[in-house]
C-alpha positions in Angstrom: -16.8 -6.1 -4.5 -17.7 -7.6 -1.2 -17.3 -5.0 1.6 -16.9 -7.5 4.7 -16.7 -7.0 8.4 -13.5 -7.3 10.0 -13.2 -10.0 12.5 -12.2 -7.9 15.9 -9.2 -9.9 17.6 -6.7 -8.3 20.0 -5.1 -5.3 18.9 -2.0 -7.7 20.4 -2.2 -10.4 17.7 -3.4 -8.1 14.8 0.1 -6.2 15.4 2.1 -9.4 15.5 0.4 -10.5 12.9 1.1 -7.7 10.6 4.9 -8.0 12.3 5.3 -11.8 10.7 3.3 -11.2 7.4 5.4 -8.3 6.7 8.5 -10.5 7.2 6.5 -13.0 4.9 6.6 -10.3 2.5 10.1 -8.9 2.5 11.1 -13.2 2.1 8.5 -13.8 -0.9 9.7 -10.6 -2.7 13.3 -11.8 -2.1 13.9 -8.2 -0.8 17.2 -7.7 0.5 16.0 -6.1 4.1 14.9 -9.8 5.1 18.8 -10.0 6.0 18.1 -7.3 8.3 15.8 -9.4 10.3 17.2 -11.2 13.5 16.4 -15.1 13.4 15.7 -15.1 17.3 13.6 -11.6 16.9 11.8 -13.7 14.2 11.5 -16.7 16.3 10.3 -14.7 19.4 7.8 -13.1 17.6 6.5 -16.5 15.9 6.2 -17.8 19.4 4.5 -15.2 21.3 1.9 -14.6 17.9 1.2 -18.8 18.2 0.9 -18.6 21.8 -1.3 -15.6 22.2 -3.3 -17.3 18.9 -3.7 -20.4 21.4 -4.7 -18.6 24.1 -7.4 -16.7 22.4 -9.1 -20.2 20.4 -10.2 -20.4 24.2 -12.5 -18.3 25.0 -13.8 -17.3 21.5 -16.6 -17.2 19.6 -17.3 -19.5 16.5 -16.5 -16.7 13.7 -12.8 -15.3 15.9 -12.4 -19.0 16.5 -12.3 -19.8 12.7 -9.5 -17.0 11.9 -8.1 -17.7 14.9 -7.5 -21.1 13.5 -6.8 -20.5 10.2 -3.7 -18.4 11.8 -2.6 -21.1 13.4 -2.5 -23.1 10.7 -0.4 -20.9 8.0 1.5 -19.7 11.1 2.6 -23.3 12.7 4.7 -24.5 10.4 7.2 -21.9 10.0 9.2 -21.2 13.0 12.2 -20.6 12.4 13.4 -17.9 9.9 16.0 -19.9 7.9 13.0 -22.8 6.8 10.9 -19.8 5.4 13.9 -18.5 3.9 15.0 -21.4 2.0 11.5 -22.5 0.8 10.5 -22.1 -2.3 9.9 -18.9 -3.9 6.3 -19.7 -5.4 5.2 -21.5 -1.9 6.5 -18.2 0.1 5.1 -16.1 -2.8 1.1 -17.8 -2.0 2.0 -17.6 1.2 2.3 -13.8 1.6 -0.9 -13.3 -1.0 -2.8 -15.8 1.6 -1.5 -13.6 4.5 -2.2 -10.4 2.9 -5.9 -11.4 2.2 -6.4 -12.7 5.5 -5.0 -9.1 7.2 -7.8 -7.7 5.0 -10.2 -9.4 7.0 -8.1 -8.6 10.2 -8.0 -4.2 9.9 -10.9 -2.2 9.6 -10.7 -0.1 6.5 -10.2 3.4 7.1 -13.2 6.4 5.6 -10.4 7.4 2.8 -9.6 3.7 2.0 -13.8 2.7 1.9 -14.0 6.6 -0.7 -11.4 5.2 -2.9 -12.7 2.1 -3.9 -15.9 3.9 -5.3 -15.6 4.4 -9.5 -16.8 7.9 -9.0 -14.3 9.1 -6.5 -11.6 7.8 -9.2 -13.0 9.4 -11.7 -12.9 12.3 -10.0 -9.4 11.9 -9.2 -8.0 10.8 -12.6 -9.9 13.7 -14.0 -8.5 16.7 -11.8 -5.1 15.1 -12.6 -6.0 15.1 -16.4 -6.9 19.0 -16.0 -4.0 19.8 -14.0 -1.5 18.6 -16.8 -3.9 20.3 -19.5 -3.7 22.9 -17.6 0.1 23.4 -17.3 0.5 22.2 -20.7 -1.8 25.3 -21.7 0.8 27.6 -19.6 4.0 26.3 -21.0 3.1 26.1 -24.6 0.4 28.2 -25.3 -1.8 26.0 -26.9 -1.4 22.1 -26.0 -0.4 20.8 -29.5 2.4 23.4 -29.3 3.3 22.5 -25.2 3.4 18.6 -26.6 5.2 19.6 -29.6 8.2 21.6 -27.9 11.3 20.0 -27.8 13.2 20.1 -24.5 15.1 23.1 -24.9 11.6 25.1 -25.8 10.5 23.2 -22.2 12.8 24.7 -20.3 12.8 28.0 -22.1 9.3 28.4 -21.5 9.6 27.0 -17.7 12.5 29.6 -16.7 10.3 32.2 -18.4 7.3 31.2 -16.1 9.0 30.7 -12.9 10.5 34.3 -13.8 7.2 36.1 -14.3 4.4 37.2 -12.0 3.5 35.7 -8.9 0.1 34.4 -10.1 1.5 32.1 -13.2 3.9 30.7 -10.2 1.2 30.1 -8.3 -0.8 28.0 -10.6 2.3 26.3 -11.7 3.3 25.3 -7.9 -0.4 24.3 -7.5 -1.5 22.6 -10.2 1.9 20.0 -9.5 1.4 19.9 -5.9 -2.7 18.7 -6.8 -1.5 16.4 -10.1 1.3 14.5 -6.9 -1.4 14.4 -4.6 -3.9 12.8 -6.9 -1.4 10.8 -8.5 -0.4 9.5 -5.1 -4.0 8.8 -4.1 -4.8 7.1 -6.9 -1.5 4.8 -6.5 -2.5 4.3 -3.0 -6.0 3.0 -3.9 -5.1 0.9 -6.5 -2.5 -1.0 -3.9 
């Protein structure tokens, strides 16, 4: 994978930017918040990103002129709320795909974001989850054929038992769910 540079606009356009493609968005996935958003908001915002866009292909260099551009051009043609609403699904649908790619290039990746996207850190991740479940599994059934085997009533036998008991099987239980969300909800993040 190709780990480019962001191209460093104005904080400004970057925020608009993000403002219309996530409007782009919430249209292509037919969401039903795009009813939420106010045609003249919409139409103000579209204005001030093209004329800050067209203010900035001024005074730029070659490389911020290109994106600046290429803005421009996927930006231009949709200025009013209704048109991008009533296009067609699959044209809105490239659209946002085209935006989102072109953010990419637009926001620096943050330490966490750069970690994630290395295979080892993932297998790190997937494999503390894999021991956390083991690891309950172990606690609630004893052995993990017998945890699997359980049918729900045995579950929730053996979990009222647990939470019950000493302080230390509560513990582990609390932890090892509060480490399998958190590396469950990293690894969801990354794969986004």
């Amino acid at each position: 994978m190709n780990e480019t540079t962001p191209v460093m606009l104005s904080d400004e356009i970057v925020s608009r930017w993000q403002e219309w493609t996530d409007i782009v968005g919430l249209i292509a996935s037919r969401d039903q918040r795009r009813y939420a958003v106010d045609p003249q908001q919409y139409h103000d915002l579209h204005a001030a990103l093209l004329g800050g866009i067209r203010e900035q292909l001024e005074s730029s260099d070659p490389e911020k002129r290109q994106v600046l551009l290429q803005l421009k051009d996927i930006l231009e043609p949709w200025i009013y709320l209704d048109s991008l609403d009533q296009a067609d699904c699959e044209i809105v649908g490239k659209l946002a795909d085209r935006c989102k790619s072109i953010t990419a290039s637009l926001v620096e990746p943050t330490r966490a974001q750069i970690l994630l996207k290395k295979p080892w850190v993932m297998c790190i991740l997937w494999g503390l989850a894999g021991i956390t479940i083991v690891g309950i599994l172990l606690l609630w059934g004893g052995t993990i054929g017998g945890a699997l085997l359980a049918s729900p009533q045995q579950w929730f036998r053996r979990t009222l038992r647990m939470i019950g008991g000493d302080t230390t099987s509560q513990m582990v239980i609390l932890g090892g769910i509060l480490v399998t969300l958190a590396a469950i909800g990293l690894i969801s993040r990354s794969a986004n």
